[in-house]
C-alpha positions as CSV (number, residue, x, y, z in Angstrom):
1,X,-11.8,-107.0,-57.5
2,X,-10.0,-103.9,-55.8
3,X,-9.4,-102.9,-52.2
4,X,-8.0,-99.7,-51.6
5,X,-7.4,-98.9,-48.5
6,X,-7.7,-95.2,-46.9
7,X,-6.9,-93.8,-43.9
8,X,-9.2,-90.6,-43.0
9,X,-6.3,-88.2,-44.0
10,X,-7.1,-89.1,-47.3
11,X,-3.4,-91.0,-47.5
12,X,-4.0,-94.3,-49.7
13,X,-2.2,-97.0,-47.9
14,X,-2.6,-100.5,-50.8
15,X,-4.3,-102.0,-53.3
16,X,-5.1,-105.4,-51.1
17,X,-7.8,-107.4,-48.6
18,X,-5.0,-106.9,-45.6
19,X,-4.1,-103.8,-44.2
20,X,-0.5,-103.9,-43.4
21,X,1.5,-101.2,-41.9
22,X,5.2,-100.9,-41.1
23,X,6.9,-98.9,-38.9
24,X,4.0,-98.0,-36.7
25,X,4.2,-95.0,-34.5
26,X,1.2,-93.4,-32.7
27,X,0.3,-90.9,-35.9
28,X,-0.7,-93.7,-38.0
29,X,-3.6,-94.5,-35.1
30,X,-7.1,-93.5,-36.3
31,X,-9.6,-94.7,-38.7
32,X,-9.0,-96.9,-41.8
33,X,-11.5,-97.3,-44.5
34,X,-11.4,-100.8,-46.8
35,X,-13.9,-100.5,-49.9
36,X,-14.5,-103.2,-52.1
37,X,-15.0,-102.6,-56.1
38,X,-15.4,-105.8,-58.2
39,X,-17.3,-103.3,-61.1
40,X,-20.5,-104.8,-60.7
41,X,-23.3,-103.0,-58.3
42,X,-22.1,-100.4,-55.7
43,X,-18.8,-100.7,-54.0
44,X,-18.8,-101.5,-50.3
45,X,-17.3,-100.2,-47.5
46,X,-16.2,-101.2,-44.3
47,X,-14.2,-98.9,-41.6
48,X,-11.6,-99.9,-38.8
49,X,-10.3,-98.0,-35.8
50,X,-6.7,-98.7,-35.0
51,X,-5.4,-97.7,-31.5
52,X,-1.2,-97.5,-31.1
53,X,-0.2,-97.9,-27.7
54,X,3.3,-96.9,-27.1
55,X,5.5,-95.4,-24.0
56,X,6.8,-92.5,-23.9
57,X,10.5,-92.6,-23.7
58,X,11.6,-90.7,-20.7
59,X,13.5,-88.2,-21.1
60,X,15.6,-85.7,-18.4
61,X,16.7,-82.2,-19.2
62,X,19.5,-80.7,-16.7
């Protein structure tokens, strides 16, 4: 069975169940899609929304 997952860009993220991404920053927010393949009948899909909080580092120019 395959689980490719996508984000909305179109940028393929793995080939597993569980979404994992590294080194998250706030542009890797937004909607992932998960579908499910196993070759028989019509793949599924199933969407998440992942929010990044973060601060914004303050910064000072003199």
């Amino acid at each position: 069975m395959r689980f490719p997952w996508f984000s909305l860009a179109g940028e393929e993220k793995l080939h597993s169940h569980v979404l994992s991404i590294e080194n998250v920053d706030r542009h890797k927010g937004g909607v992932y899609i998960c579908t499910a393949n196993n070759r028989v009948g019509q793949p599924a899909s199933s969407q998440v929304v992942l929010h990044v909080l973060c601060k914004y580092a303050t910064h000072i120019h003199i």
